[in-house]
Structure formats: structure tokens, C-alpha cells
N, C-alpha and C positions, 0 to 999 in steps of 0.2 A: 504494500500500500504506500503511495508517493503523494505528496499533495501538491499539488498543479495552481499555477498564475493560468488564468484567461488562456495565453500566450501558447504555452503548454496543452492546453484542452484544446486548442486549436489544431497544432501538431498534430495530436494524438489522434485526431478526427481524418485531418486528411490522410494519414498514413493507415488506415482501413479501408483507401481507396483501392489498397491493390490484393486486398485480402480476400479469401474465400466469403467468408460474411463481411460487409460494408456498417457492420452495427457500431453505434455509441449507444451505451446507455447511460441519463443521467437519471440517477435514484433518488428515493428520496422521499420523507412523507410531506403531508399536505402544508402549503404553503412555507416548504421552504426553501424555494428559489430557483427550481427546477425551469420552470416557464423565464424565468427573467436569463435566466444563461443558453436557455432555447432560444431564445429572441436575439439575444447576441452573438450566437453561434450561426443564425440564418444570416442574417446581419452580414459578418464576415467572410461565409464563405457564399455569400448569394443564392441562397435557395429558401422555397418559400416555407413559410409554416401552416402546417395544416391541421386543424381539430378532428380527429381521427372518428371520436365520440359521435360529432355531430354529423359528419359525411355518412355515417356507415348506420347511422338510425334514422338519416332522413330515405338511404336506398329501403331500409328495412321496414318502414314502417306500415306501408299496404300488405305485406307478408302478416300470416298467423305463427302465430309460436312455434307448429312443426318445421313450417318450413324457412322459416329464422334461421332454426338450429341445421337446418340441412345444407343450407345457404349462405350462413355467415360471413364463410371464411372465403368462400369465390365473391361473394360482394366486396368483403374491403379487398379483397387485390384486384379487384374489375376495378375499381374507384381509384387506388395508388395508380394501375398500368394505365387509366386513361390519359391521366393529366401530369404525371411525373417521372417521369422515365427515369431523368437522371439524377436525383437524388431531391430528398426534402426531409425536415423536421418534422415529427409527429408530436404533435402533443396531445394531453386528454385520451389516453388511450384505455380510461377506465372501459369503457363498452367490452373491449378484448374479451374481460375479467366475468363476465356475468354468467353465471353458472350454467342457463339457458337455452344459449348460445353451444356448446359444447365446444369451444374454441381451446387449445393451447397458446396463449399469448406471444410464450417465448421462442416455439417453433414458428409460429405466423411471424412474426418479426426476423429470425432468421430469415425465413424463404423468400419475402420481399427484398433482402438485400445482397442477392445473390447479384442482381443486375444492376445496381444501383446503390447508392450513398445514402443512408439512411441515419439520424439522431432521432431517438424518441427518450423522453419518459415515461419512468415507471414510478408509481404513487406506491411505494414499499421501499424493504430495506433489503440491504445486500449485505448477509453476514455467514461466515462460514464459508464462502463458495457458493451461496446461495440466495436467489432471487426469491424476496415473497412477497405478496399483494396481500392484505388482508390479515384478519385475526383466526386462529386456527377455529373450528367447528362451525365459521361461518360459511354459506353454502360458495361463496365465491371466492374462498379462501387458496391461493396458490404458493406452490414453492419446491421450486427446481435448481438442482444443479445447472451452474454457468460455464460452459468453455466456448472459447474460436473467438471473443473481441470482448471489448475493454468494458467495463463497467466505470461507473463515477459518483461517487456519491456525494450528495449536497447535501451538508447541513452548517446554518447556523455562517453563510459566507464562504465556507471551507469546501473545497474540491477536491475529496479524496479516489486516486486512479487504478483501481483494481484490475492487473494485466491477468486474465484468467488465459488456460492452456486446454 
């Protein structure tokens, strides 16, 4: 674990460009400043920021619950491949998470940046090697081991840079 200037998160972003997964992830729970280093990171390397939540429940919202959950996951990557080929910021990616849905957060985030340059947040903590969303026995509770690109944890102003393997 290293803790990273701006400067540095920047680096570390572009150099995922040549990598198997093109992922940043910055962590982190609610309101602490995940969205304001998203914004600066679109900022700097010119790409736009997109609300992941709201694109992918406004495709969903004529659909019934089965076929949500059947559909989910080729809806938001119909929605990313429409409009962003080569890379963008995700934010608000709580939707992923909804138990409903039958989504993997962490593998959908993978597989979108197999082609592409991708920074999201995740509203959770990164500890042990591991990603979690949520509190345990809640139904939308997740938590997975992380390898192939960088994790980043924000708390409290601090940018801490988790190189997983």
C-alpha cells in the first residue's frame, strides 16, 4: 500500500492502458471523495463521466423484474459500447450491486475494460485483498477477491494505491 499525490493516480491510471484489464478502482465509503477525484481524473485525462446508476435504470425501466435480471448485464454494456469506446469514468455504480439484478459487479467491470480505459467507483472498502459493497447479511451484500489492476482507496483526502496481482 503506497499513498499517491493527484500526480501519481494519474500515472497509475494511464499505465492500465496497456494492461489486460484497463481498470482503476477508486474505493471508498459514502461521501468520501471518490466522485471529486473522479471528476479530476476525467478532467485530466479527457474523458467523460458517466452515472452508470442512472443510464442502466433508465434502459431498464419498461422491463419486469425477470427480465431485468436476464438482461442487466447486456444492457449496461449495450449502453458503455454505444457511446464510449475509448475509455470513460463510471460513477454511481451502486445499481451493479442490487441483488435482483443477478449481476457480478466486479467481473462486469472487468469485461468492459478489456477494450477500453475505464475509472469507476466502488461505494465499499478494500481490505485484505478484498472488495466489499455493503454490510454482511444484507441481501446486496458483496465481497471478492481482487487481482489484474490497481485498486485506490479514499479516505479522509488520503489516496491509498493497492497494486493487486
Amino acid at each position: 500500500m503506497t499513498e499517491l499525490r493527484f500526480p501519481q493516480l494519474v500515472n497509475t491510471i494511464r499505465a492500465t492502458a496497456g494492461a489486460y484489464y484497463k481498470l482503476t478502482l477508486l474505493a471508498g465509503g459514502t461521501h468520501c471523495g471518490k466522485t471529486h477525484w473522479l471528476k479530476q481524473v476525467a478532467t485530466e485525462l479527457g474523458l467523460p463521466t458517466v452515472n452508470l446508476s442512472l443510464l442502466l435504470s433508465q434502459r431498464l425501466l419498461n422491463q419486469n423484474r425477470r427480465q431485468r435480471s436476464l438482461n442487466a448485464e447486456a444492457v449496461a454494456t449495450e449502453v458503455i459500447d454505444e457511446h464510449y469506446k475509448s475509455g470513460l469514468c463510471l460513477d454511481d455504480t451502486e445499481l451493479l450491486f442490487d441483488s435482483t439484478l443477478r449481476l457480478n459487479p466486479l467481473v462486469f467491470l472487468r469485461e468492459i475494460t478489456r477494450n477500453r480505459l475505464v475509472v469507476a467507483t466502488w461505494n465499499g472498502g478494500f481490505t485484505g485483498g478484498e472488495l466489499r459493497f455493503g454490510q454482511p447479511g444484507h441481501p446486496d451484500f458483496f465481497s471478492q477477491p481482487v487481482n489484474g489492476f490497481p485498486v485506490v482507496s479514499v479516505a479522509e483526502d488520503k489516496l491509498l494505491l493497492h497494486l493487486t496481482t
